[in-house]
FITORKOL-226670 format. One record per residue (C-alpha): residue number from 1; y, z, x; residue in one letter. Coordinates in Angstrom, 2 decimals. Layout:
BEGIN
{zase NUM,{Y,Z,X},a}
...
***
This chain:
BEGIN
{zase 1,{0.00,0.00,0.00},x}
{zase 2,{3.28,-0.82,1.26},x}
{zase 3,{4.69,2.89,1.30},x}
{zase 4,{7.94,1.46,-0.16},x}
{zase 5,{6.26,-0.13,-2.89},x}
{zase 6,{5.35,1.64,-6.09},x}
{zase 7,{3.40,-0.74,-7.92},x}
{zase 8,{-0.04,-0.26,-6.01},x}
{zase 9,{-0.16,3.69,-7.20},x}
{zase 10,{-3.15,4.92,-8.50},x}
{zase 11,{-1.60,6.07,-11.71},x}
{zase 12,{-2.90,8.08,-14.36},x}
{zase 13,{-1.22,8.43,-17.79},x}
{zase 14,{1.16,10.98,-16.56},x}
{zase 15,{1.79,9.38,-13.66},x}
{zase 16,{2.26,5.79,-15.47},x}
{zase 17,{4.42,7.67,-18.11},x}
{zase 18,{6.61,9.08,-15.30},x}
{zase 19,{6.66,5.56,-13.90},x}
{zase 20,{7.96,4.02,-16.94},x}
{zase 21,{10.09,6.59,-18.75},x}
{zase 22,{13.25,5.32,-16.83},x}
{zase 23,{12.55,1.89,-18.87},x}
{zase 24,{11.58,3.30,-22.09},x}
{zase 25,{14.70,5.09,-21.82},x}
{zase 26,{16.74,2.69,-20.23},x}
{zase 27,{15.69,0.30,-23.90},x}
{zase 28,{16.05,3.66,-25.96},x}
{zase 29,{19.69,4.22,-24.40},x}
{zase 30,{20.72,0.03,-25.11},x}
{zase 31,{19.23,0.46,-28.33},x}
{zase 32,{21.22,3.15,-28.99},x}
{zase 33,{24.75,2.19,-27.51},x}
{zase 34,{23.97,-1.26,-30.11},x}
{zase 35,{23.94,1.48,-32.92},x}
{zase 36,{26.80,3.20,-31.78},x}
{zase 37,{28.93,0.17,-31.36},x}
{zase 38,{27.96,-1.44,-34.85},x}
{zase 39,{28.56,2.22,-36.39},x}
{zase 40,{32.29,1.46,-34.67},x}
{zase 41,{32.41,-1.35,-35.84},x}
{zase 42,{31.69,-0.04,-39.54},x}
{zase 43,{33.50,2.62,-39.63},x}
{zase 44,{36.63,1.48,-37.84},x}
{zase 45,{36.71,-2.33,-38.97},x}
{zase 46,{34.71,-2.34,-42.37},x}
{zase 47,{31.76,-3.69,-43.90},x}
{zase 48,{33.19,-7.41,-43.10},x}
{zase 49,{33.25,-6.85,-39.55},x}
{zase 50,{29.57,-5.41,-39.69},x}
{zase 51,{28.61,-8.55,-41.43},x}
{zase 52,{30.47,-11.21,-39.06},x}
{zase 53,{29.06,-9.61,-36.02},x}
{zase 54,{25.19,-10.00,-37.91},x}
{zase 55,{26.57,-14.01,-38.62},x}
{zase 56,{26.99,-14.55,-34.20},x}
{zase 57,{23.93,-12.24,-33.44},x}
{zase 58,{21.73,-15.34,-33.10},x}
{zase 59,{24.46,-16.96,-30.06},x}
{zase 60,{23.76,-13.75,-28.76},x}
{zase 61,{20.16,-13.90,-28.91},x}
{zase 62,{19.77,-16.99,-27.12},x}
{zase 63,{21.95,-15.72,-24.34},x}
{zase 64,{20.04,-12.62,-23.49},x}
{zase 65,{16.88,-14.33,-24.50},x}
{zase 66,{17.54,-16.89,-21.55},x}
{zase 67,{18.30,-14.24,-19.29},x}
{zase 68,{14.99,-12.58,-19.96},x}
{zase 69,{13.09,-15.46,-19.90},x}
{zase 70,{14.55,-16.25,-15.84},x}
{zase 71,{14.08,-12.29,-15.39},x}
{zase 72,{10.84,-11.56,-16.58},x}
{zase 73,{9.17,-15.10,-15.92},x}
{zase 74,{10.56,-14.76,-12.70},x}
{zase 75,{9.37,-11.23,-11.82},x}
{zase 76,{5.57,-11.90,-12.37},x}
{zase 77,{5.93,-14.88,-9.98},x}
{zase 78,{7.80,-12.50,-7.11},x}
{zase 79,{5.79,-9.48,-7.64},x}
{zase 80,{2.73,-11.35,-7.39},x}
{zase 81,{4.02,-12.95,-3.94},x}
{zase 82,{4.80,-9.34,-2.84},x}
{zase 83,{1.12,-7.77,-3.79},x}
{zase 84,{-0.43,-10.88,-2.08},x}
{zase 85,{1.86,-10.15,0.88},x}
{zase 86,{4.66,-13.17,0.84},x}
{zase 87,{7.75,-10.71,1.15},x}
{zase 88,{10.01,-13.86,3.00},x}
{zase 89,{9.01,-16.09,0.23},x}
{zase 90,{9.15,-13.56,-3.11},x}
{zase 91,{12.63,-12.77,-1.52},x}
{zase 92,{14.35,-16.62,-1.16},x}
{zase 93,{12.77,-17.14,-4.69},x}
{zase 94,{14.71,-14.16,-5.86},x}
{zase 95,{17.79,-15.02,-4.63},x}
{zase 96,{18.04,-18.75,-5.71},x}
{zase 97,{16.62,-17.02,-9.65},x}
{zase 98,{20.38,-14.92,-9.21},x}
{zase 99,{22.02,-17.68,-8.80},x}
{zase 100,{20.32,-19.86,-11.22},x}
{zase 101,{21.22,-17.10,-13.78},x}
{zase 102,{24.87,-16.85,-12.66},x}
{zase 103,{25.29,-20.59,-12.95},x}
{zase 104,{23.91,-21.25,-16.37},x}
{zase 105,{25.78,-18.12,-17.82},x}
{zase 106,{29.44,-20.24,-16.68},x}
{zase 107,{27.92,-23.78,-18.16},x}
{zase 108,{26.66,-21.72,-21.36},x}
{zase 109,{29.81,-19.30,-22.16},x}
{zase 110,{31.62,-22.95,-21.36},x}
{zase 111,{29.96,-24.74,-24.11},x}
{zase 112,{29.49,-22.53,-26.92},x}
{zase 113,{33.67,-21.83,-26.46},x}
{zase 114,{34.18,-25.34,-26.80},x}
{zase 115,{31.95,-25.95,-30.10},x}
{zase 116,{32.75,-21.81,-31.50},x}
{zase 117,{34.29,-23.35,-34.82},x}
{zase 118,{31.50,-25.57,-35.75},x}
{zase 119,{28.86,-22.93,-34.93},x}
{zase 120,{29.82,-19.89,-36.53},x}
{zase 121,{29.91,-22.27,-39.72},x}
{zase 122,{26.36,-23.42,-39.07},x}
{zase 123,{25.26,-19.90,-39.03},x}
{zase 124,{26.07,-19.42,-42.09},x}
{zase 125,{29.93,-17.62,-42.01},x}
{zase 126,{31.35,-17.47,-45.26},x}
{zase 127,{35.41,-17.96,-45.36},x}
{zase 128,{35.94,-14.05,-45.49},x}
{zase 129,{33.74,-13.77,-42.28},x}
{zase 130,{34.86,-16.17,-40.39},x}
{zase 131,{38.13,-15.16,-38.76},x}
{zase 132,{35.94,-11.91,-37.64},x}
{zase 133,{33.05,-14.00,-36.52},x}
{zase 134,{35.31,-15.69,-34.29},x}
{zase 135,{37.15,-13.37,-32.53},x}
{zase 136,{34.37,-10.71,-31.52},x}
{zase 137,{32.20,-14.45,-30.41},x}
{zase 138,{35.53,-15.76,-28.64},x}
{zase 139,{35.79,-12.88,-26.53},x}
{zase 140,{32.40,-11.94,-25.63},x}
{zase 141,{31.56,-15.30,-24.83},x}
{zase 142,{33.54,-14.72,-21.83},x}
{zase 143,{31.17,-12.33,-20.53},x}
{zase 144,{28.21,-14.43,-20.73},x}
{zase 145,{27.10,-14.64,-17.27},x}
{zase 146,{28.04,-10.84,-16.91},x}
{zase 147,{24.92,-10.67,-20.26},x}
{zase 148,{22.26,-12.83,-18.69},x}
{zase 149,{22.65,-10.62,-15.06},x}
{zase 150,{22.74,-7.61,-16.51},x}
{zase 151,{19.32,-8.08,-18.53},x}
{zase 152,{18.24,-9.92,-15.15},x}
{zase 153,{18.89,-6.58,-13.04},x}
{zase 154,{17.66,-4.19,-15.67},x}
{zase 155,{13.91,-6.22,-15.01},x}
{zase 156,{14.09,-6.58,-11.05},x}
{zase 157,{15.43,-2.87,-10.81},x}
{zase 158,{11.50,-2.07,-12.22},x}
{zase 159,{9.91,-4.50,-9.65},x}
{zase 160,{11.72,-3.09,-6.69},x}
{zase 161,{10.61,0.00,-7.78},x}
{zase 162,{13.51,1.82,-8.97},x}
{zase 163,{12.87,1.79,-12.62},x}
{zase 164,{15.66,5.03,-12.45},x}
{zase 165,{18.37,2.84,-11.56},x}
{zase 166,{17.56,0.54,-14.56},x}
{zase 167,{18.29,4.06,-16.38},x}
{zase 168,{20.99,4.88,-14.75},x}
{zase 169,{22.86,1.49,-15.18},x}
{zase 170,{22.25,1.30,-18.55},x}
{zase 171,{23.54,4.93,-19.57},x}
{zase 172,{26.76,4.29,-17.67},x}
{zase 173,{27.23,1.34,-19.80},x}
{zase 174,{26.25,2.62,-23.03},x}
{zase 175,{29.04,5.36,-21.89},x}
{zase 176,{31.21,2.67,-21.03},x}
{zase 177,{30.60,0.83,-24.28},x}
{zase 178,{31.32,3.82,-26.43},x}
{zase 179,{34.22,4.78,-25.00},x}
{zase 180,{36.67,1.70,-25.11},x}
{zase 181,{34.94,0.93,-28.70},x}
{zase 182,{36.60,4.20,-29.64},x}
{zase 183,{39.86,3.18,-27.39},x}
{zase 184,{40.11,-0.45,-28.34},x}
{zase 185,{39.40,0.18,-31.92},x}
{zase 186,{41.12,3.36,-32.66},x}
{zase 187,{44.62,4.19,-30.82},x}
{zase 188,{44.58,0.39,-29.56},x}
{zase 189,{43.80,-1.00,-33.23},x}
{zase 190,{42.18,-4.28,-31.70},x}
{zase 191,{39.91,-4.32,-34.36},x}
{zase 192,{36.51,-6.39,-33.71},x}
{zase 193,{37.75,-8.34,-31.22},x}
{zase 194,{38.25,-4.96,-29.07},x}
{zase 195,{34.52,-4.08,-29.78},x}
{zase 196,{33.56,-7.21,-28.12},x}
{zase 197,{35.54,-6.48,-25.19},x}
{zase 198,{34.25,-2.74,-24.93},x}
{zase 199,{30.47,-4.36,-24.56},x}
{zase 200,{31.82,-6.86,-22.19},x}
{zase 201,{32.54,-3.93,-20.05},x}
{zase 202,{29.14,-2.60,-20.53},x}
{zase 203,{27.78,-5.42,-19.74},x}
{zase 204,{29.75,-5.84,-16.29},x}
{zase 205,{27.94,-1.98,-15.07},x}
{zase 206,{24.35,-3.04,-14.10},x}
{zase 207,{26.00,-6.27,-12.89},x}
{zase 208,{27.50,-4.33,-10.60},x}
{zase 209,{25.22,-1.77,-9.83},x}
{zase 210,{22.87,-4.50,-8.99},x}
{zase 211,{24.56,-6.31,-6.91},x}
{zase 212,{25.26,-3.80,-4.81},x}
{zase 213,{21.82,-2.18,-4.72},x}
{zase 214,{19.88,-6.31,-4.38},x}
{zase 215,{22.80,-6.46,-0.94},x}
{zase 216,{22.00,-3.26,0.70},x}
{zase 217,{18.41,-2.58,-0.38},x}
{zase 218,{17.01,-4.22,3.29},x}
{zase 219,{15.53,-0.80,3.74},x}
{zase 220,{12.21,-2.03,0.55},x}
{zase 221,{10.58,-4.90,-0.45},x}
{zase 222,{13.34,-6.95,-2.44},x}
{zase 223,{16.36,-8.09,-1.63},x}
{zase 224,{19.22,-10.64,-1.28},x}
{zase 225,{18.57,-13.70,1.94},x}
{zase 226,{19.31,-17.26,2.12},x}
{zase 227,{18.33,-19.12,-0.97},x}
{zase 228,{15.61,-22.10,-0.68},x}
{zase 229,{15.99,-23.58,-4.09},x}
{zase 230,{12.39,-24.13,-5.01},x}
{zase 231,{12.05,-25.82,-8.47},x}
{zase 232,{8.47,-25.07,-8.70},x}
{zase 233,{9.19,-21.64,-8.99},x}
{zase 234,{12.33,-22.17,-11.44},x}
{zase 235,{10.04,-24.10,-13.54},x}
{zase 236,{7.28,-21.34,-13.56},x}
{zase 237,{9.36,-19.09,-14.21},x}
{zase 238,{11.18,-20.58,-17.15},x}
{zase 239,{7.51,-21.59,-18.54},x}
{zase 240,{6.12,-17.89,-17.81},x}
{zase 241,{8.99,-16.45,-19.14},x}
{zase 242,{9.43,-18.62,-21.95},x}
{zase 243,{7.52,-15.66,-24.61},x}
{zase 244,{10.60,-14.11,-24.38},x}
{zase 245,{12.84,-16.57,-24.59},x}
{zase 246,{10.81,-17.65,-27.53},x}
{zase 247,{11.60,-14.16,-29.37},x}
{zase 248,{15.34,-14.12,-28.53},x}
{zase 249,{15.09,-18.08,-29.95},x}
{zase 250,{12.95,-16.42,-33.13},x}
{zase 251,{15.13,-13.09,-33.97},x}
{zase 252,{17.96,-16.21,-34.19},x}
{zase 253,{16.63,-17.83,-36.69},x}
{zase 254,{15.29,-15.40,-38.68},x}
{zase 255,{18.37,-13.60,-38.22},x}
{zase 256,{20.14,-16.35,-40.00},x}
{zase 257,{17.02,-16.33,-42.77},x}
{zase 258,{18.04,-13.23,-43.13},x}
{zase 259,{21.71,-13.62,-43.57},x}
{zase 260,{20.86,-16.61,-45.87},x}
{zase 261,{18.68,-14.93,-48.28},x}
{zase 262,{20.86,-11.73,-48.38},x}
{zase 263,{24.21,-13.48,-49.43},x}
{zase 264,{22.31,-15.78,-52.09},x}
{zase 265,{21.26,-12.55,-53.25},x}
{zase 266,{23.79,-9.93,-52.69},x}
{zase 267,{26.82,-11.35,-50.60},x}
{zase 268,{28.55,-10.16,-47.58},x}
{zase 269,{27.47,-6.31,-48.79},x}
{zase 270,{23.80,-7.85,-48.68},x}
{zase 271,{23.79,-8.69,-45.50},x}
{zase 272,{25.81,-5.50,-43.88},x}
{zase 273,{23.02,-3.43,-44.81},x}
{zase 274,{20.28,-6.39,-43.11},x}
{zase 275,{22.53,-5.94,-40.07},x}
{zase 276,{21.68,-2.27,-40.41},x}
{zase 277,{18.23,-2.49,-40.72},x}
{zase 278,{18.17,-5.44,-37.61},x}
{zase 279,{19.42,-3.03,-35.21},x}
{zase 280,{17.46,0.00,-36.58},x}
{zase 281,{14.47,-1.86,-36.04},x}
{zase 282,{15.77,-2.71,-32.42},x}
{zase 283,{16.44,0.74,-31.55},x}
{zase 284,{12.88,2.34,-32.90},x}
{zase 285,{11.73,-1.30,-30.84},x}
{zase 286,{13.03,0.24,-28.18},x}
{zase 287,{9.93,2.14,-27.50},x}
{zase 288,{7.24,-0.26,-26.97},x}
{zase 289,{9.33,-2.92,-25.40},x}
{zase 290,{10.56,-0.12,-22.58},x}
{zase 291,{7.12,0.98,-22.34},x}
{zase 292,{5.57,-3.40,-21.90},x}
{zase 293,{8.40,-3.74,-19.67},x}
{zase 294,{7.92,-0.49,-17.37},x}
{zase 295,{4.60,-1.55,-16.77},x}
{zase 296,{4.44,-5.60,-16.86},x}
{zase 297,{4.93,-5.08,-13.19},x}
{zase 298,{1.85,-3.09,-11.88},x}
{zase 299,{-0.45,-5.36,-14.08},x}
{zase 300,{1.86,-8.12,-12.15},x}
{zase 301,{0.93,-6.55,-8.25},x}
{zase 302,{-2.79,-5.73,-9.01},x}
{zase 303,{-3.30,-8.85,-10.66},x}
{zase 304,{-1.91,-10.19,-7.16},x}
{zase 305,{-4.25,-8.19,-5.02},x}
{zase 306,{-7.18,-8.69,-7.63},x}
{zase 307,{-7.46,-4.72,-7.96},x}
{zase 308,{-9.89,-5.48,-10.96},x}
{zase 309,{-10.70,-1.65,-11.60},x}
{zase 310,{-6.76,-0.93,-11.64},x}
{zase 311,{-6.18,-3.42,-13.88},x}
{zase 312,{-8.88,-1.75,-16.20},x}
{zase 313,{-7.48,1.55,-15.88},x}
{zase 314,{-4.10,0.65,-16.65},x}
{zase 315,{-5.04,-1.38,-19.87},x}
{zase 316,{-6.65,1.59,-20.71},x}
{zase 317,{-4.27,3.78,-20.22},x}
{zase 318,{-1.58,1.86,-22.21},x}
{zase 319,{-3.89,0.87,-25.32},x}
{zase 320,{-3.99,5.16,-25.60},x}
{zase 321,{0.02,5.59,-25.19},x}
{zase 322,{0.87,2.40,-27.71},x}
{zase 323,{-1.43,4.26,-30.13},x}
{zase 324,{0.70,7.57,-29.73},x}
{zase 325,{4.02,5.88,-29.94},x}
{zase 326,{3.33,3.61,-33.07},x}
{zase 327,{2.42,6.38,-35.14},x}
{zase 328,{5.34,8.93,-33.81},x}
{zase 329,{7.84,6.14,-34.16},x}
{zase 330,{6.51,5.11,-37.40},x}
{zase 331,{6.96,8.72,-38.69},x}
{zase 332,{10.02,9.45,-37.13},x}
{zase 333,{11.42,5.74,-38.40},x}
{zase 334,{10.19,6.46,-42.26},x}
{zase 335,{11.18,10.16,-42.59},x}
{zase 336,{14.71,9.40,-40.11},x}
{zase 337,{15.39,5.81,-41.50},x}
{zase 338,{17.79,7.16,-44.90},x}
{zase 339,{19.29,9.47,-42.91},x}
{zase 340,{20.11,6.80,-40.01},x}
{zase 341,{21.80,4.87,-42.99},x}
{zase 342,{23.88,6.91,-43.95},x}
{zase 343,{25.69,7.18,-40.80},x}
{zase 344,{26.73,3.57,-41.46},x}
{zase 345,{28.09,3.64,-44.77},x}
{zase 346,{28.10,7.23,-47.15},x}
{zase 347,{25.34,8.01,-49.45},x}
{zase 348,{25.86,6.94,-52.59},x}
{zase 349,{27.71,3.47,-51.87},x}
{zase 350,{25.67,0.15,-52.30},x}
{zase 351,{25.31,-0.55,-48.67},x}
{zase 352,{23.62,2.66,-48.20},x}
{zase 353,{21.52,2.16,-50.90},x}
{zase 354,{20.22,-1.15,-50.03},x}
{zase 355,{19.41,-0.15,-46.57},x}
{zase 356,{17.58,3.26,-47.81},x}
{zase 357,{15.08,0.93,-50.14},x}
{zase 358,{15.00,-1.09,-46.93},x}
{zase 359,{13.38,2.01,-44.46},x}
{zase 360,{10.84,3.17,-47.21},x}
{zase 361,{8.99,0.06,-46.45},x}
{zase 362,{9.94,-1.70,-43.02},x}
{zase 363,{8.39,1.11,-40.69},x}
{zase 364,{4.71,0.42,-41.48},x}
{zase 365,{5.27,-2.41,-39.35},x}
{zase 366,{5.84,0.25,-36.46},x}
{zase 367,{2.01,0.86,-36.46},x}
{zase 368,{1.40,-2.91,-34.89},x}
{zase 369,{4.22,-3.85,-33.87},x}
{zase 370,{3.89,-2.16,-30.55},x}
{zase 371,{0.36,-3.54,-29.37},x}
{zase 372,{1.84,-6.95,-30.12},x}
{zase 373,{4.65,-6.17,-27.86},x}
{zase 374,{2.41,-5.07,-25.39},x}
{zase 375,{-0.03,-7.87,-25.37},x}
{zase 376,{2.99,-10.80,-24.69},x}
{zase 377,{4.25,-8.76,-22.11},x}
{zase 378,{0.88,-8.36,-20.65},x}
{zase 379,{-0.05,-12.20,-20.37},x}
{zase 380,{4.06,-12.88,-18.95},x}
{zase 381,{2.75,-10.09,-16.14},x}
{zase 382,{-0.77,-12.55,-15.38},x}
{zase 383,{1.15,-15.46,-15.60},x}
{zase 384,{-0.07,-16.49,-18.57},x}
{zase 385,{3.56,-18.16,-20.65},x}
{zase 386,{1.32,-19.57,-22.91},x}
{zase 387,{-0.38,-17.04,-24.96},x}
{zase 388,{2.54,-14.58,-24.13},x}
{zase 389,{4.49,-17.00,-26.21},x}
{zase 390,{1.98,-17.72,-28.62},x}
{zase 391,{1.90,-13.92,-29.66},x}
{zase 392,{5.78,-13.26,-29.29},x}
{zase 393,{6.40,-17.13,-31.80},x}
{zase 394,{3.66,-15.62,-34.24},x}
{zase 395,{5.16,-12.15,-34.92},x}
{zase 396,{9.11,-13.26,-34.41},x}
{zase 397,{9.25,-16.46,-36.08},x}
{zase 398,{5.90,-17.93,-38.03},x}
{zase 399,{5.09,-15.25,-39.42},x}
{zase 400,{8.08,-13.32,-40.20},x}
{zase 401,{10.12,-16.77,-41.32},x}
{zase 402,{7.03,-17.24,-43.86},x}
{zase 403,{7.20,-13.81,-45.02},x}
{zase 404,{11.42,-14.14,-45.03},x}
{zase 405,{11.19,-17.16,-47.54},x}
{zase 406,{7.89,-16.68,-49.55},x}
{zase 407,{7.68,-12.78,-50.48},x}
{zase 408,{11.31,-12.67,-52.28},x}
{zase 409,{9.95,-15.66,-54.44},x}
{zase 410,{6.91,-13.20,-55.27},x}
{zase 411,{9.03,-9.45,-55.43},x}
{zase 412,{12.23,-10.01,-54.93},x}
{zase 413,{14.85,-8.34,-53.10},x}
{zase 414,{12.14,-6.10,-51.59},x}
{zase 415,{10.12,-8.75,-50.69},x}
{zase 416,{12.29,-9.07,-48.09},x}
{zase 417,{11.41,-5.49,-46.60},x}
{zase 418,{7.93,-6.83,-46.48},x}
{zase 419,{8.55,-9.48,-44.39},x}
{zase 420,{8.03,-7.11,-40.88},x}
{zase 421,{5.17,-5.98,-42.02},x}
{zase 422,{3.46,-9.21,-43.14},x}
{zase 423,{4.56,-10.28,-39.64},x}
{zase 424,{3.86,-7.96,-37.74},x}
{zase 425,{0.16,-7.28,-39.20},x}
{zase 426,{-0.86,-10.93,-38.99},x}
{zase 427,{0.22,-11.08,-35.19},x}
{zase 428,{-1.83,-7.96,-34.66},x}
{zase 429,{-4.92,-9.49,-35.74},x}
{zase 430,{-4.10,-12.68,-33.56},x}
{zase 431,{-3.22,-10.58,-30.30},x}
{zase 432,{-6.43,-8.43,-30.54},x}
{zase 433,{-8.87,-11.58,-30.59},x}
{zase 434,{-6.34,-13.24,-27.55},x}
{zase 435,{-7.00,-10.00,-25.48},x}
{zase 436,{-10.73,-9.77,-26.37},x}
{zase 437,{-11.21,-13.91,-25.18},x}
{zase 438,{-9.70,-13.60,-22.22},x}
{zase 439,{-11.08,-10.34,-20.66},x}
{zase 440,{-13.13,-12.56,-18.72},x}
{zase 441,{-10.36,-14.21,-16.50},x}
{zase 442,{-8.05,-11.40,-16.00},x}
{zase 443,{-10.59,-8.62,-15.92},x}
{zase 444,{-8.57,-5.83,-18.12},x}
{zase 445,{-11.81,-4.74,-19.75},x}
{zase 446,{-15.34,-4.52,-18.36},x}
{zase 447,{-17.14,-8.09,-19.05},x}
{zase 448,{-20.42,-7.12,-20.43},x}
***
């Protein structure tokens, strides 16, 4: 084991849970500071606001879903390369993936500034919304590359084994975040447009952060030389990564479903409380995708050095704490999820009560939801894009989009609430018959 690297530990579930914690609360802190800004937001700018900044969420999608597709792709490439021993190599490859990221955030903030009229009306804005819609998307647009590099450095923190500073970076921007919301939006009275530029600031902490740690970390394993550009590698890594990608591509259009169904049915105050639910389900999310991501990386190194019996431990050893996790957060999100509504909008008003009916039936889909996380993230760690993307297209766009159109027709209103759990339930079967077929090439369970 290289004694700086922390990926070839023997771990056992405390261990592994000590490993990842930083990223499950790294995820739980982001999913958090999104609450806490769209509470803001609420409370500070009204229920319009709320609903414009649910109308841009898909832009937003694609841009961090891009920047996790180059991260996490490109981390199961590099950490492989490090557990086989190809430090020089998994190094230039790094470096030219920063840079990649850097210059597609310009080119991509560029474009969607130029066309921000004719987009926010394709998603859907109605003419109340879209004055709103445009000024919190103007102005965080700005801070797109500053988006895709700090989801980039949040991923490569965990495979240079310093999951902490992943943690770290993220609270002091979810600080950050919360504080010039209250600043911009309060004494400042900037309105929505000053919530987009207290994220922007959040978003410029890990970037930071990261590029100082990536420039003086010459000490470990990883960190900033001489690019190479190698587009085998680029390519790889947008294919491997492209699971991801493929959810952040999927939450956008069933984000705008959603938005569609909810204002045929009950108009901007319809889809405020869907925006509510969206990030609630994020933030109990949270959980399972800090946990996938925390680990992807060991399964990534002993994959590498075809450590067979560690790969069987581990899988293990995660099937056990996904099973804990999607029944606490299930019964935390079903018994907390009124109560988490009504810090949006008072009991008693029709937002609230939209989004209470909402969390008596959406958590169920917390007890598959995380194995289905899981198993993507496990096939992006072997290099597998394919059926990583196959399970993450299944659960955040087939599925759900079917269940989004079909179950209103058949309930109504609630069918909607159903939709998660249709989704999430069909994926689950899927993903357990992908991880039982392919136990023979990757070796995660005994081949009998």
């Amino acid at each position: 084991m290289n004694e700086h690297n922390l990926l070839a530990r023997q771990y056992t579930m405390r261990s592994l849970l000590h490993f990842a914690f930083p990223s499950i609360a790294m995820m739980i802190f982001m999913g958090l500071y999104t609450i806490v800004d769209s509470v803001f937001i609420f409370r500070m700018a009204g229920q319009i606001a709320l609903a414009a900044l649910n109308i841009v969420t898909p832009v937003i999608s694609l841009i961090v879903g891009l920047g996790t597709m180059l991260a996490t792709g490109g981390s199961a490439i590099i950490v492989r390369k490090l557990g086989s021993g190809q430090q020089d190599e998994a190094r230039r490859d790094f470096t030219m993936l920063v840079l990649t990221t850097v210059i597609a955030g310009i080119l991509i903030g560029i474009t969607a500034l130029v066309f921000i009229r004719p987009v926010i009306r394709t998603l859907g804005a109605s003419n109340l919304l879209v004055k709103d819609a445009e000024e919190y998307l103007s102005t965080l647009l700005v801070f797109t590359p500053a988006n895709m590099l700090q989801v980039f450095f949040s991923v490569f923190f965990i495979a240079a084994g310093r999951p902490k500073l992943g943690f770290t970076t993220g609270f002091c921007a979810g600080i950050v975040n919360a504080l010039f919301d209250f600043i911009f939006m309060g004494p400042m009275k900037m309105g929505i447009r000053g919530a987009a530029l207290a994220t922007g600031m959040g978003y410029l902490i890990p970037v930071v952060f990261g590029l100082f740690f990536f420039l003086r970390n010459t000490a470990a394993d990883l960190y900033f030389v001489p690019p190479r550009f190698n587009p085998a590698v680029l390519g790889e890594s947008l294919f491997n990564g492209s699971s991801e990608m493929t959810g952040q591509l999927s939450s956008a259009v069933t984000t705008f479903l959603f938005n569609t169904i909810m204002m045929k049915y009950l108009q901007e105050t319809g889809v405020a409380a869907i925006t509510i639910i969206i990030y609630s389900l994020f933030l109990f999310s949270t959980f399972f995708i800090g946990f996938s991501m925390g680990v992807a990386p060991v399964f990534s190194y002993n994959y590498g050095s075809q450590n067979n019996q560690q790969l069987q431990r581990m899988f293990s050893l995660c099937c056990q704490v996904i099973a804990i996790i999607s029944v606490t957060v299930f019964l935390g999100a079903w018994t907390g999820g009124p109560y988490l509504a009504a810090v949006f909008s008072p009991a008693g008003t029709e937002v609230y009560r939209i989004t209470r009916d909402g969390f008596y039936i959406v958590p169920v889909a917390f007890l598959f939801c995380g194995f289905n996380i899981f198993a993507s993230s496990l096939f992006t760690a072997l290099s597998n894009g394919l059926l990583s993307a196959l399970i993450s297209l299944l659960r955040s766009l087939v599925f759900l989009s079917a269940g989004i159109v079909v179950l209103p027709v058949l309930f109504g209103i609630r069918g909607i609430w159903f939709a998660p759990v249709f989704a999430e339930l069909g994926t689950f079967l899927i993903a357990v018959f992908l991880i039982r077929r392919e136990r023979t090439k990757y070796r995660y369970l005994p081949v009998n």
